[in-house]
N, C-alpha and C positions, 0 to 999 in steps of 0.2 A: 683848240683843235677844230678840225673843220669836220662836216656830218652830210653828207649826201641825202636829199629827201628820199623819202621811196613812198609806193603809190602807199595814201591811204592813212599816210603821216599827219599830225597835227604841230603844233606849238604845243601844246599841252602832253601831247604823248612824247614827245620828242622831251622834253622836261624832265618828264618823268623818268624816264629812261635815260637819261644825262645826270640824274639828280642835284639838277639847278631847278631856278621859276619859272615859270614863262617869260615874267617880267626881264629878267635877266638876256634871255636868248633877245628879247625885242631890243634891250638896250646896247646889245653885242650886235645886232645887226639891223644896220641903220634903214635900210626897204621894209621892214615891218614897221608897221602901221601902228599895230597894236595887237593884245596877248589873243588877240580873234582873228587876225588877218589870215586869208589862208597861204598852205605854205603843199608847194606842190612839188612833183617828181622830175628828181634833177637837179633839182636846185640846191646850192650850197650854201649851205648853215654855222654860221662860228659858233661852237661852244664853248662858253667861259671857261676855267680850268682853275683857277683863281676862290671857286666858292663851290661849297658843296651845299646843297638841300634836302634833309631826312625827309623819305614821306612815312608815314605810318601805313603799314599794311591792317587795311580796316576794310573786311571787302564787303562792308555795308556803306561805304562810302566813296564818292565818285570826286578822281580827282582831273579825271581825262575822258576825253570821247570813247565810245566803245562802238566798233563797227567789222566789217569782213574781213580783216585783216586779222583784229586782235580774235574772233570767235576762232579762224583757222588756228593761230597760235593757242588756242584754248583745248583743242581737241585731243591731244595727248593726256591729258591729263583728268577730262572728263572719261576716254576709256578706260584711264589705270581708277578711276572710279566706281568702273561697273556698266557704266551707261554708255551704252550701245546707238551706235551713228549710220547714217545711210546717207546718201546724196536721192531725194525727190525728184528733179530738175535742174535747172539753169535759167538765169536772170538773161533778159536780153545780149547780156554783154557779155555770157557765158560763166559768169559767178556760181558754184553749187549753191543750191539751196537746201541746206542740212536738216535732217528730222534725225530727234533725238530719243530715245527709249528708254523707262525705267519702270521695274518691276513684272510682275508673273503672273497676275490676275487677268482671268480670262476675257472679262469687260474693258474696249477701250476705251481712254478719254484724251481731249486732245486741247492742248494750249498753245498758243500762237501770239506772235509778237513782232515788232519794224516791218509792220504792213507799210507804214508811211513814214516818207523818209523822213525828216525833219523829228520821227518819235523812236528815236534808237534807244533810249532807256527803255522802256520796255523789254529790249533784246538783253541788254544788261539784268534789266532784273529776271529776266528765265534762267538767263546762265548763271547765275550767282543762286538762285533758290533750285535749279540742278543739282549744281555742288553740292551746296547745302543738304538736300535731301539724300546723294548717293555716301553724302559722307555720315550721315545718323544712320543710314538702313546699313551701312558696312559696319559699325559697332553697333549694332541693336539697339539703340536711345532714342526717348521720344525726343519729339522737339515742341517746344512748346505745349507741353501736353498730347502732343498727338502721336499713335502710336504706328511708326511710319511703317515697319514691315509687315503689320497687321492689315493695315492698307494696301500696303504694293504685291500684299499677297491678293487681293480681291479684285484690284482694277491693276491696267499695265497704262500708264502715264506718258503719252505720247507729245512732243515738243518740238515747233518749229519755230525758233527764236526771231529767225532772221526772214523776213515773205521777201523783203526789196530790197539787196545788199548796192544796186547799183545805185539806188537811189540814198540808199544812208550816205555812202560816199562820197556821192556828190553837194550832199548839205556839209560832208565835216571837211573836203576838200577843195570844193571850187571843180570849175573849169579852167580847161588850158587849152594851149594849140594840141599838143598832141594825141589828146583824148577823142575816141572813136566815131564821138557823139558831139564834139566840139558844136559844129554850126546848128546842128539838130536844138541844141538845150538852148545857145543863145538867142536860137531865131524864137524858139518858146517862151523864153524869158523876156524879152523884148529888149536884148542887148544889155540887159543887168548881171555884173556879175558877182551876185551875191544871192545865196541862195537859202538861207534860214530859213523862208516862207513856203520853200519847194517841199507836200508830202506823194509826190509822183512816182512813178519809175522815170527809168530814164528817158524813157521817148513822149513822156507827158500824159501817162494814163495813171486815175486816181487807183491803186488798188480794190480797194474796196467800193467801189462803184461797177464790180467788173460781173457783179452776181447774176444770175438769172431769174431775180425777186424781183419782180417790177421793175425790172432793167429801163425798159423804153420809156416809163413817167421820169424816174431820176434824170434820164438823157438829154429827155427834154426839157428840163429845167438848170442842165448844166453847160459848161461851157464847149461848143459844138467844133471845139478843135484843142490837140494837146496841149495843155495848160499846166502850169506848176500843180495845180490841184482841182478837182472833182471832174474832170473830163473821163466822161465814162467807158470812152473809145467806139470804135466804128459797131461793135457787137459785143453780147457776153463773151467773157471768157478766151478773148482776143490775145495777151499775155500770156507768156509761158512761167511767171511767177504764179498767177490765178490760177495758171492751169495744171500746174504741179500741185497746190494745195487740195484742188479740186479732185484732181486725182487719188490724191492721198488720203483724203475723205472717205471717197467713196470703198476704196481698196479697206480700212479698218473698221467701217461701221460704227464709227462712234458712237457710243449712250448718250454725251452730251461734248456741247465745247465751249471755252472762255478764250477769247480774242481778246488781247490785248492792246490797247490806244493810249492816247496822252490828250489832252488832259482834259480834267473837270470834277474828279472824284465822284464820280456816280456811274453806275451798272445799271444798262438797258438791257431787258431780259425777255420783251415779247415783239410779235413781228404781224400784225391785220389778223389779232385773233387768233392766230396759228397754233401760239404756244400751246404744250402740255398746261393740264390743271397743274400738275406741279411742281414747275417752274415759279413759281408767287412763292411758295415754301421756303423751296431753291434757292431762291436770288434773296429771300428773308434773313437766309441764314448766312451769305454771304456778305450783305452787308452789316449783321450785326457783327461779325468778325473786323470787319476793315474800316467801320465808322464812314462806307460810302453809300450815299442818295438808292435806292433802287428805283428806277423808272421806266415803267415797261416799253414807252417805245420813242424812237427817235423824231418820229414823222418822217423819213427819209424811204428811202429804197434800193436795192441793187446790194444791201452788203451782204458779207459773208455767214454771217449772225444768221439776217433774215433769211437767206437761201437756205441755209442747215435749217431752219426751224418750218419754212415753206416744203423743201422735199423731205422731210424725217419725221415730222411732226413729232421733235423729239426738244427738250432744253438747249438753249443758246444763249449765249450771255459777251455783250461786251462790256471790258470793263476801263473804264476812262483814268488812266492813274493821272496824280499830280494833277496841281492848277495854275496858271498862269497863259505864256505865248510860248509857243515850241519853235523852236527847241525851249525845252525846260532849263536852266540852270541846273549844273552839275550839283551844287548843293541840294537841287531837289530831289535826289537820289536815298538822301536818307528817309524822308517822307514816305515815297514811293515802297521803300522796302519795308520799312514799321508797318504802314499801314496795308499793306497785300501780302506778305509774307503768311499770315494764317488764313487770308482771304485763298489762296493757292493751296495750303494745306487742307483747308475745309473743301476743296473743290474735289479734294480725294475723296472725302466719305458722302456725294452727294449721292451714287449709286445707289438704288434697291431697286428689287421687284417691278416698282411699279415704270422707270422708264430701261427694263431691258431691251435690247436691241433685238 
């Protein structure tokens, strides 16, 4: 049978959802390269019909890309969870940018994730430890020893999985003609089109370069026009991605926050001194949970981390999952979730006294 692409499609998600291989689609259809090649909107797909392929639903395991498309298709079912959704903004290309809500505790905290495009697991793993969490606090069980509605009674757990959905998309689908931004991303690219190495938005600004933390040192030390990566744009806060997050910041007054990145397995936790005393306890107890580095600073400037921990003088933490070249490999999904899964749980009870808002 034949399959129409639609935006946002992979070989791998398309597999999936065919329950054949990928290998299979690439050998059904002779213009695929290989089970990486991208596959864009419009274009017509033979499905085998001939073989079938069980996948195991293991949703600690990653068998497909996960990006704006599938988070939309997720939203139904995070509400019949409990967890409460809102649209923040809009991505250059007018994508929402979703914040997520769970629990009643008067203190907020706030976790973030596909700042850069190219680290879309990240996004995968919020939505999956989302789930996971509204589905133990709706039967009253702990998980893993922790006792979540004791928790989500004391802090309200605020989530923005996805900061750069036009930029995920464009690492898991390519460019085409008919894309908005077609000549815009090629001429940045420098006519390559392939884009694994892109962690940008789409018009070539690094997210997290966009802060108001030593904005103009970073600036000056990156590349001084829109680039796949670290170009920090004409000014802070230039993006309507930064500036939805920014907003949203400021609007809940968070006690503290953990930004999520890829890769290196190690949490940088302080910003030129800035940080609270403690923050060292904080990110102690976070890495004894997840088996990741604590290091207090990156040498760098302009991120998100550093900004929250410069205007609040409150705890910030980013946390590097997985190791290797990003994109990560899919199987590095199971990694990622072992090892941050109670690193995210613990980030519930880091709340007391002494860093209230």
């Amino acid at each position: 049978m034949n399959y129409q692409v639609n935006r946002g499609d992979t070989i791998a998600k398309i597999a999936v959802a065919h329950h054949v291989r990928p290998i299979d689609l690439v050998k059904a259809n002779s213009f695929l390269k290989n089970e990486k090649a991208y596959v864009q909107p419009g274009m017509t797909i033979t499905i085998p019909t001939n073989q079938k392929f069980t996948y195991e639903k293991n949703p600690y395991e990653c068998v497909c890309e996960y990006g704006p498309s599938d988070l939309e298709k997720d939203l139904p079912e995070l509400e019949k969870r409990g967890v409460k959704q809102s649209i923040i903004g809009y991505s250059v290309m007018k994508k929402p940018i979703y914040a997520f809500k769970l629990g009643s505790g008067p203190v907020s905290i706030f976790y973030s994730g596909g700042w850069h495009a190219n680290e879309w697991l990240t996004t995968k793993f919020l939505i999956t430890f989302l789930c996971k969490l509204a589905n133990v606090r709706s039967k009253n069980e702990k998980l893993f020893g922790y006792d979540v509605n004791t928790w989500l009674r004391k802090v309200t757990l605020h989530v923005v999985p996805l900061v750069n959905p036009d930029g995920v998309e464009l690492v898991q689908q390519g460019i085409y003609p008919s894309h908005p931004f077609y000549n815009e991303v090629l001429s940045i690219n420098k006519g390559s089109q392939q884009f694994d190495h892109w962690s940008s938005n789409i018009r070539g600004v690094d997210l997290n370069h966009q802060w108001p933390a030593g904005w103009e040192e970073e600036a000056k030390e990156s590349p001084q026009q829109p680039w796949s990566r670290h170009y920090s744009g004409s000014a802070p806060l230039t993006e309507p991605e930064a500036r939805a997050v920014y907003e949203y910041t400021l609007w809940y007054n968070f006690a503290y926050v953990l930004a999520f990145h890829s890769q290196g397995q190690v949490i940088y936790w302080g910003y030129r001194n800035l940080e609270p005393l403690e923050s060292e306890e904080m990110v102690t107890r976070l890495s004894l949970v997840s088996s990741y580095s604590p290091i207090r600073t990156a040498d760098s400037d302009g991120g998100y981390k550093d900004w929250f921990i410069q205007e609040t003088g409150r705890p910030g933490f980013t946390i590097e999952v997985g190791v290797g070249i990003n994109p990560l490999p899919f199987k590095a999904f199971s990694e990622i979730w072992s090892n941050n899964v109670m690193l995210a749980l613990e980030g519930l009870t880091l709340w007391d006294e002494k860093n209230r808002p």
